[in-house]
C-alpha positions in Angstrom: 0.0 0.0 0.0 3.2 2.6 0.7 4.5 2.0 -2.4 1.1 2.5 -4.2 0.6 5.7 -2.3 4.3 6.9 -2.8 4.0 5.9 -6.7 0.6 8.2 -6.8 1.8 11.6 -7.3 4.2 10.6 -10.2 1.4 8.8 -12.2 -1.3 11.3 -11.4 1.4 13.8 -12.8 2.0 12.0 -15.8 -1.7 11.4 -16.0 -2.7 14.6 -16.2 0.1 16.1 -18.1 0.8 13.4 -21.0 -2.5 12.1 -21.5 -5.4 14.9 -20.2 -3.2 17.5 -21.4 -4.1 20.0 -18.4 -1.5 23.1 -18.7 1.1 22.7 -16.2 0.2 25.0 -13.6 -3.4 23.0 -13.5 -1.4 19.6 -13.3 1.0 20.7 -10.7 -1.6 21.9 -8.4 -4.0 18.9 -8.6 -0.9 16.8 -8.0 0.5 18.6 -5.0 -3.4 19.0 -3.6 -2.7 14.9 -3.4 0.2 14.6 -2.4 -0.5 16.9 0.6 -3.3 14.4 1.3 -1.0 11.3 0.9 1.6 12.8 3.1 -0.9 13.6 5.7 -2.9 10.8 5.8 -0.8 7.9 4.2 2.7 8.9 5.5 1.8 10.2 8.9 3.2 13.7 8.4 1.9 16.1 10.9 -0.2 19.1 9.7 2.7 21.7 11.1 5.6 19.8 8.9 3.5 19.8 6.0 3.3 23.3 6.0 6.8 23.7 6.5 7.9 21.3 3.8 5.7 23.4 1.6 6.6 26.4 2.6 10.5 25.2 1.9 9.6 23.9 -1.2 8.5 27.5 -2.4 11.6 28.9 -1.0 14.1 26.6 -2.9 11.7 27.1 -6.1 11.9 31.0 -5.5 16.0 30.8 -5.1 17.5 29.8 -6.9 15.4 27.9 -9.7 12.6 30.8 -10.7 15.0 33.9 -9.9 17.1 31.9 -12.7 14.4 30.9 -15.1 13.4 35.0 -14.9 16.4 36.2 -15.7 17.5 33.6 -18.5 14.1 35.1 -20.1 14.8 38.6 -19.2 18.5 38.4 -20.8 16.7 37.5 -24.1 14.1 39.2 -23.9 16.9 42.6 -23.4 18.8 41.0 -26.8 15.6 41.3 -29.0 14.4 44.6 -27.1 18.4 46.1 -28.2 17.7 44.3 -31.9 21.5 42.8 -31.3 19.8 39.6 -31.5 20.0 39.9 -35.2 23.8 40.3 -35.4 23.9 36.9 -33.7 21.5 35.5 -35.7 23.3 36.3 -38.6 26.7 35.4 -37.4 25.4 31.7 -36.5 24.0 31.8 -39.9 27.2 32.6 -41.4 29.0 30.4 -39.5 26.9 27.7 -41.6 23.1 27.6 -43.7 22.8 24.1 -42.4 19.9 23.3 -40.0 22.1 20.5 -37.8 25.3 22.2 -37.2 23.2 25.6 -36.2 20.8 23.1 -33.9 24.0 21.4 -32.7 25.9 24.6 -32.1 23.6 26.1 -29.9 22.0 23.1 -27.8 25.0 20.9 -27.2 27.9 23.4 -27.6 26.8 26.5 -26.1 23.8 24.8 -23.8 26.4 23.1 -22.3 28.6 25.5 -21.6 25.7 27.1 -19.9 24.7 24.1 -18.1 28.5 23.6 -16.9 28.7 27.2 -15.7 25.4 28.0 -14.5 22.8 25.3 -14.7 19.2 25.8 -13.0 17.3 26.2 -16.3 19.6 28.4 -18.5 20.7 26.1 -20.8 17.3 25.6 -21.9 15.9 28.5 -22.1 18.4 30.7 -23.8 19.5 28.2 -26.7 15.5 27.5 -27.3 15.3 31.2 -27.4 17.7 31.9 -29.8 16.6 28.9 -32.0 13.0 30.5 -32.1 15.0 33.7 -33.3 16.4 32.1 -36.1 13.1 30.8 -37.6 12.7 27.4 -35.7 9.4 26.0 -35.1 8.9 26.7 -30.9 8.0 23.2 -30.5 11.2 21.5 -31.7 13.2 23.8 -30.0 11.9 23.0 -27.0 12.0 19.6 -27.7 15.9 19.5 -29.0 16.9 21.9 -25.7 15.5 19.4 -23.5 17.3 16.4 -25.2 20.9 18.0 -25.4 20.4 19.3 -21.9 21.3 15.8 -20.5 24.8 14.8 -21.2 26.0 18.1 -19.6 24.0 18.0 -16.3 25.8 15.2 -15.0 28.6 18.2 -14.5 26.5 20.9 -14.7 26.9 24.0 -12.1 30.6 23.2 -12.5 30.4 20.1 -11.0 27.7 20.3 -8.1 26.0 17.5 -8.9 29.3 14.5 -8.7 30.8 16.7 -5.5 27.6 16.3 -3.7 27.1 12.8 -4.9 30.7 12.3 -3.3 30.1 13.6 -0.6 27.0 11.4 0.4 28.4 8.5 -0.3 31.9 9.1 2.1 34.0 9.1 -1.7 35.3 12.8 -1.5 39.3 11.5 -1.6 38.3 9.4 -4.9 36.2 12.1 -6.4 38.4 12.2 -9.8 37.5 8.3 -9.9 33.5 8.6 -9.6 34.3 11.6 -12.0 36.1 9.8 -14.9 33.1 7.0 -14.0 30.5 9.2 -15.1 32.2 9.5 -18.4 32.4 6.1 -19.0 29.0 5.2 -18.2 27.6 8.7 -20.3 30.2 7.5 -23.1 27.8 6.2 -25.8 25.0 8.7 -25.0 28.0 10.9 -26.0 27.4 10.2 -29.8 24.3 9.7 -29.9 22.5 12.3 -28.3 24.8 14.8 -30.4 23.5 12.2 -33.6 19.6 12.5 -32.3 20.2 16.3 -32.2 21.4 16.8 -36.0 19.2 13.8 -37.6 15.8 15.7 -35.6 17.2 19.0 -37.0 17.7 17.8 -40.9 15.9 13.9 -41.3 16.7 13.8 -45.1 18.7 10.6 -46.3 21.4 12.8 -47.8 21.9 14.0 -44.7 22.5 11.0 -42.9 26.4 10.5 -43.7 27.4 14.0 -42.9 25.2 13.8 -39.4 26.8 10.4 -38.7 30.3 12.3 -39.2 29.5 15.7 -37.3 28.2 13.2 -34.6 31.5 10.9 -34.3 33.5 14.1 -34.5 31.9 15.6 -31.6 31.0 12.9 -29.3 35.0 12.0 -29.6 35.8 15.0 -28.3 33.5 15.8 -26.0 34.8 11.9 -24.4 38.5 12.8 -24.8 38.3 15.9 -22.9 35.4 15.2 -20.4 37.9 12.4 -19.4 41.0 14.2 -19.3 39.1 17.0 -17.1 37.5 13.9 -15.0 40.8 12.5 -14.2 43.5 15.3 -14.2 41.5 18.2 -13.2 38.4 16.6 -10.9 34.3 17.7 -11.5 34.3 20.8 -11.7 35.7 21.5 -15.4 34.7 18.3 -17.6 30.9 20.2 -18.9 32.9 23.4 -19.1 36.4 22.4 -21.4 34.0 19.6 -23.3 31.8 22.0 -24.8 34.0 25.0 -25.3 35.7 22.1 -27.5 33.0 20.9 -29.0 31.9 24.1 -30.3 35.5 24.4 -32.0 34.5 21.2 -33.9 31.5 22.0 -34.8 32.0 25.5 -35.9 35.4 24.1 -37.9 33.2 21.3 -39.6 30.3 24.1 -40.1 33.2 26.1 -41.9 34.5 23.3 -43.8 31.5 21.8 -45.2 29.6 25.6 -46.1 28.9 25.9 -49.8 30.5 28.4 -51.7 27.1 31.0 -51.8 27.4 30.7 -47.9 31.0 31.6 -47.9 30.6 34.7 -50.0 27.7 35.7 -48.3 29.5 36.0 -44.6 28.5 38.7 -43.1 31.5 40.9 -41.5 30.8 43.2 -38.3 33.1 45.5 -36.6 34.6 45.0 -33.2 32.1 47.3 -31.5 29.1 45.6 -32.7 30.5 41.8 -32.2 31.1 43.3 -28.8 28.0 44.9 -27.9 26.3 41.6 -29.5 27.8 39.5 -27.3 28.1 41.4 -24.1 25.1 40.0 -22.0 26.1 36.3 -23.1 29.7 37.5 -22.4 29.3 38.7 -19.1 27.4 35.8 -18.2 29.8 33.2 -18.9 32.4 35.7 -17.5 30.7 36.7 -14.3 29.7 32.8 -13.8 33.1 31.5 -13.9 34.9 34.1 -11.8 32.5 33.0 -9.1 32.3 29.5 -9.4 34.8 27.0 -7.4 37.5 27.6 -9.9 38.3 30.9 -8.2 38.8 31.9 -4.3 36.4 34.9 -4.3 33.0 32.4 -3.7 34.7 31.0 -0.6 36.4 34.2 0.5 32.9 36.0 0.5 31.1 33.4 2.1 33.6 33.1 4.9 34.0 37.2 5.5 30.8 38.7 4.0 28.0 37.5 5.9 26.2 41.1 5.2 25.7 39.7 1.5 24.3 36.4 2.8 20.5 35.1 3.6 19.4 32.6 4.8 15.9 31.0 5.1 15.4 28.3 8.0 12.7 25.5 8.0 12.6 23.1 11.2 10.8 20.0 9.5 10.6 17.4 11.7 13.1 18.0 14.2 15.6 18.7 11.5 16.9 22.1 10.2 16.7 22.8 6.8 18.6 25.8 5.0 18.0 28.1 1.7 21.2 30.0 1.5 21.2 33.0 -0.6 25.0 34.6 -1.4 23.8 37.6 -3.2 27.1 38.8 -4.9 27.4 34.7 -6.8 23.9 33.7 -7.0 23.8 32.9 -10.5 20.0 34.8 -11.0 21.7 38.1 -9.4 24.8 37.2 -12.0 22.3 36.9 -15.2 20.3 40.3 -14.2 23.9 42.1 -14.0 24.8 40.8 -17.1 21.6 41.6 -18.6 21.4 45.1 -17.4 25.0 45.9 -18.2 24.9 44.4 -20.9 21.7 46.4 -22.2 23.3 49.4 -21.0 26.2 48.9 -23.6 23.7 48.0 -26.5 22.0 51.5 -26.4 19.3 50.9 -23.9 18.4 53.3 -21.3 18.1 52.3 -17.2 14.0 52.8 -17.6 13.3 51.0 -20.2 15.4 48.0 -19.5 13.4 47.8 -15.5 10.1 48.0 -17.0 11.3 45.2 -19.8 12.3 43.3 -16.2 8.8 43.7 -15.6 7.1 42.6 -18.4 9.4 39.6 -18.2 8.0 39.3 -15.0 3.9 39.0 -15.9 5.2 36.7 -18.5 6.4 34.1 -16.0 3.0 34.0 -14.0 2.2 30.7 -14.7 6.0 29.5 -14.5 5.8 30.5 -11.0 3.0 28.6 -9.8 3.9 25.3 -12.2 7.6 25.5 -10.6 6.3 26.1 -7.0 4.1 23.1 -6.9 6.7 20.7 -8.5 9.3 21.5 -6.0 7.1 21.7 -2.8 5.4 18.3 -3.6 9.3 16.6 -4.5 9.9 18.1 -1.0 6.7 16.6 0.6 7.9 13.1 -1.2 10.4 13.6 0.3 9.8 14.9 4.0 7.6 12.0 4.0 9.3 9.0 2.8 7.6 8.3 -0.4 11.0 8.8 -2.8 12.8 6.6 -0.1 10.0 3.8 -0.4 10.0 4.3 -4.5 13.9 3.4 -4.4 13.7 0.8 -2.4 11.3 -0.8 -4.2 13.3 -1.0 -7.6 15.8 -2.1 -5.6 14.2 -4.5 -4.0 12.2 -5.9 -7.2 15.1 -6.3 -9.5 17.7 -8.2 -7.5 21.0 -8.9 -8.8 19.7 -6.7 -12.1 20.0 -4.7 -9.9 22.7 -2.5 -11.9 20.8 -2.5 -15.3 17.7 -0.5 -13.2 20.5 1.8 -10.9 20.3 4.6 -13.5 16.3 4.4 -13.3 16.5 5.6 -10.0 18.9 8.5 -10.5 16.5 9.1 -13.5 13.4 9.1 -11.2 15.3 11.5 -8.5 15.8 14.1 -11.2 12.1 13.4 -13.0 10.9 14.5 -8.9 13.3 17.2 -8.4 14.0 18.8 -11.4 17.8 18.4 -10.2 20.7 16.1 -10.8 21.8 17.1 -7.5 18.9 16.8 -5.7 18.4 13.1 -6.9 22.1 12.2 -6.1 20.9 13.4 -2.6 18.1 11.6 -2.2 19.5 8.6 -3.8 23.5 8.3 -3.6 23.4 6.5 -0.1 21.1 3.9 -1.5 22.5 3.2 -4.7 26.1 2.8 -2.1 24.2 0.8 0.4 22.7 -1.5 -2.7 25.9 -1.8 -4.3 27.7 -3.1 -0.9 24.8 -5.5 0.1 25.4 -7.7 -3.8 29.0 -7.3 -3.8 29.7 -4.2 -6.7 31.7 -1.5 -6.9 30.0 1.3 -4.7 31.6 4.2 -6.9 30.6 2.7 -10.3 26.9 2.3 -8.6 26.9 5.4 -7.2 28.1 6.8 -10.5 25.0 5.2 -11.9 22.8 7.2 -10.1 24.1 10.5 -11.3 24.0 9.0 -15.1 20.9 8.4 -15.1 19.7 11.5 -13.6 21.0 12.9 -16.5 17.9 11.2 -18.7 15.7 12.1 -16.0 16.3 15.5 -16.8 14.7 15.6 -20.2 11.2 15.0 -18.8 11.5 16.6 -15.7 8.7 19.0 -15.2 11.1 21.7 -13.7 12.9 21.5 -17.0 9.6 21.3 -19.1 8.5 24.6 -17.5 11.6 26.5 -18.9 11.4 25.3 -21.8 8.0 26.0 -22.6 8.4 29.6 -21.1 11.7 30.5 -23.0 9.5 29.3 -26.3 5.8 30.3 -25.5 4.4 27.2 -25.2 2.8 27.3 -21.4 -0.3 24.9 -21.3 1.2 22.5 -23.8 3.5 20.8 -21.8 1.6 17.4 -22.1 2.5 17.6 -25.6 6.6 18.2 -25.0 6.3 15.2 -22.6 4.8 13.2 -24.7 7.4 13.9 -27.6 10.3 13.6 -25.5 9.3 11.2 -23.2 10.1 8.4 -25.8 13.5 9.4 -25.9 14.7 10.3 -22.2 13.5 6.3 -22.2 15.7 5.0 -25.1 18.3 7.0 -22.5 17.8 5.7 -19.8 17.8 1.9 -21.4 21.4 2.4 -22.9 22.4 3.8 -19.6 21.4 1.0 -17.7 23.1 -1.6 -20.3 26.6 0.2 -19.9 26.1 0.3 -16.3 25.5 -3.1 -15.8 28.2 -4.3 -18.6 30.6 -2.4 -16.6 30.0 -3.9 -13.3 
């Protein structure tokens, strides 16, 4: 009966969104009503914690994942408001006319890097964005951000995700090992997700050689230095270095392989406006990096400027739960600095870039209460038991399979959560605890988990939400589940193979 209650919230979710096709502010809400219910009454959680688990789930949706979400939109939105969204529509065009290596460019090159820098929803919403921009249908561009915003996450945030998985299961001295696991296990999925990308992009026959070739060219590369950057450097860089070098491939090959008409017609823009282009994407990546682990200045601020730090305390159930805010690295207060900047330098004035903030803002509205609802019933699963009972169970079912299904249960962390590292929480200590009960490697298990959160990630609702805001598409996200859905399963299968070949 616990794990039919526990297993209640996901169907009803997938119910509602895949097959009634209810917007997914609408789903969300009817989902978290029951889950309150099934906490309450099902899982014994007192009135008083329920309220606080909800009340914390808001908070961590609030900061960082909607602050995020807003200003990913808002930094967009500030490119087509300045018009310099044209310059880099053309430059991407110049680069090449052909459909895959733009699509490939922008989701699994420069999506990546975002995902490895920042993470929390801006690799999907700015490359779907831009895509729009340059005359792509809204649904396929949500679609295709989705799918290439996998791979990455596993080392997304610079490398949140494997330190905390690390962490949890007592590995932190062998974290280069769990690291250059992750690669492994991901190492397929690195040619074909970049070979899904370009063949859903351009389907023609013709096209199929020169896809299969783009695809072997960067999925070798992004293995080769993923793994050197697992090994030599630790979690923190392998996203980052893989995609800055995958989009020298891919803009070499785009090069290469342009027609003649595309050559003569390449478009050639002065310094100033290349710079002003690029400034809010610039400052970004810049501003991101200079505060992430790389650099001193994160840990030197939280250890000296408590003035610049919030915090937000929940007691749930005799245990104290924290939302930290570090307002000079928070990557949403990073993006809106950029943004504003950045808009400053392309010709915009203060006022109009705040009220653009604001119209950003209304735009969101159902964003807010879709993202609040996902993350306060993940936390109520939580708080409660019900994630800890759903584990168990696979675990439990599948015996010594047990491997083939351990990426399943990363996969449902993230599909709950909305975050590789939130699954690797919730779920490291029992792939670990699994893996010494039937004799396997505990870092290869626990590697597992983070793999396949990384599938996970393609239908999670969190990520469903961005995607359909950065494109326009609230109220049909039954339909993106539904289309990717299919394919974060195919994922999830070959993860589970290589996995369980492996141990």
């Amino acid at each position: 009966m616990q794990i039919i209650l526990a297993a209640t919230p996901v169907v009803l979710l997938i119910v509602l969104l895949g097959f009634l096709k209810l917007p997914g502010e609408k789903s969300a809400l009817i989902t978290l009503g029951a889950t309150i219910l099934i906490a309450i009454f099902g899982f014994s959680l007192s009135f008083g914690d329920t309220a606080l688990s909800i009340g914390y789930g808001v908070t961590k949706a609030v900061f960082p994942i909607l602050v995020i979400i807003l200003m990913a939109i808002y930094s967009y939105n500030v490119q087509v408001k300045s018009e310099k969204i044209e310059i880099i529509k053309q430059q991407f065009s110049a680069i090449s006319k052909d459909k895959s290596v733009q699509v490939l460019l922008l989701t699994w090159g420069f999506g990546g890097l975002l995902e490895g820098m920042a993470g929390f929803g801006t690799a999907v919403a700015i490359p779907a964005a831009i895509l729009i921009s340059l005359g792509f249908k809204p649904m396929f561009s949500a679609v295709v951000s989705l799918i290439a915003n996998s791979v990455p996450t596993a080392f997304g945030a610079v490398g949140i995700p494997v330190i905390v998985l690390a962490r949890e299961v007592e590995m932190t001295d062998q974290i280069t090992l769990i690291s250059s696991h992750v690669v492994w296990q991901l190492a397929v999925l690195m040619f074909l997700v970049p070979f899904l990308i370009v063949t859903l992009a351009e389907k023609s026959v013709k096209s199929i050689l020169k896809n299969i070739l783009l695809s072997v060219l960067v999925g070798t590369v992004t293995l080769a230095v993923q793994y050197y950057a697992a090994v030599y450097i630790g979690a923190e860089t392998p996203a980052i270095l893989g995609s800055i070098a995958s989009v020298v491939v891919i803009i070499v090959f785009g090069k290469l392989t342009a027609n003649r008409e595309v050559k003569d017609s390449y478009l050639n823009f002065s310094f100033n406006q290349i710079f002003q282009a690029w400034s809010v994407y610039g400052l970004i990546l810049l501003l991101v990096l200079l505060t992430s682990p790389l650099f001193p200045f994160t840990a030197f601020m939280k250890a000296n400027w408590d003035i610049f730090q919030t915090n937000f305390n929940f007691n749930v159930a005799g245990t104290l739960h924290t939302v930290g805010i570090y307002w000079l690295t928070d990557t949403g207060v990073l993006i809106f600095v950029s943004s504003l900047v950045g808009g400053l330098i392309q010709g915009l004035s203060l006022g109009s870039l705040f009220s653009l903030l604001g119209k950003t803002t209304i735009q969101l509205k159902k964003t807010v209460v879709t993202v609040c609802c996902l993350i306060s019933l993940s936390t109520l699963m939580d708080f409660s038991g019900m994630i800890t009972v759903l584990g168990l169970a696979l675990a439990t079912a599948t015996g010594a399979l047990y491997p083939l299904f351990a990426p399943a249960i990363g996969a449902l962390g993230t599909f709950l959560t909305g975050s590789d590292t939130s699954s690797n929480i919730l779920f490291g200590k029992l792939q670990a605890t699994v893996a010494d009960k039937i004799g396997a490697d505990k870092g290869w298990l626990a590697a597992a988990n983070t793999t396949g959160a990384t599938g996970g990630k393609i239908i999670s609702p969190q990520s469903i939400a961005v995607a359909t805001t950065a494109c326009g598409q609230q109220g049909n996200e039954g339909v993106i589940l539904k289309k990717a859905v299919g394919f974060a399963l195919l994922y999830i299968l070959i993860a589970g193979i290589v996995v369980y070949l492996g141990s």
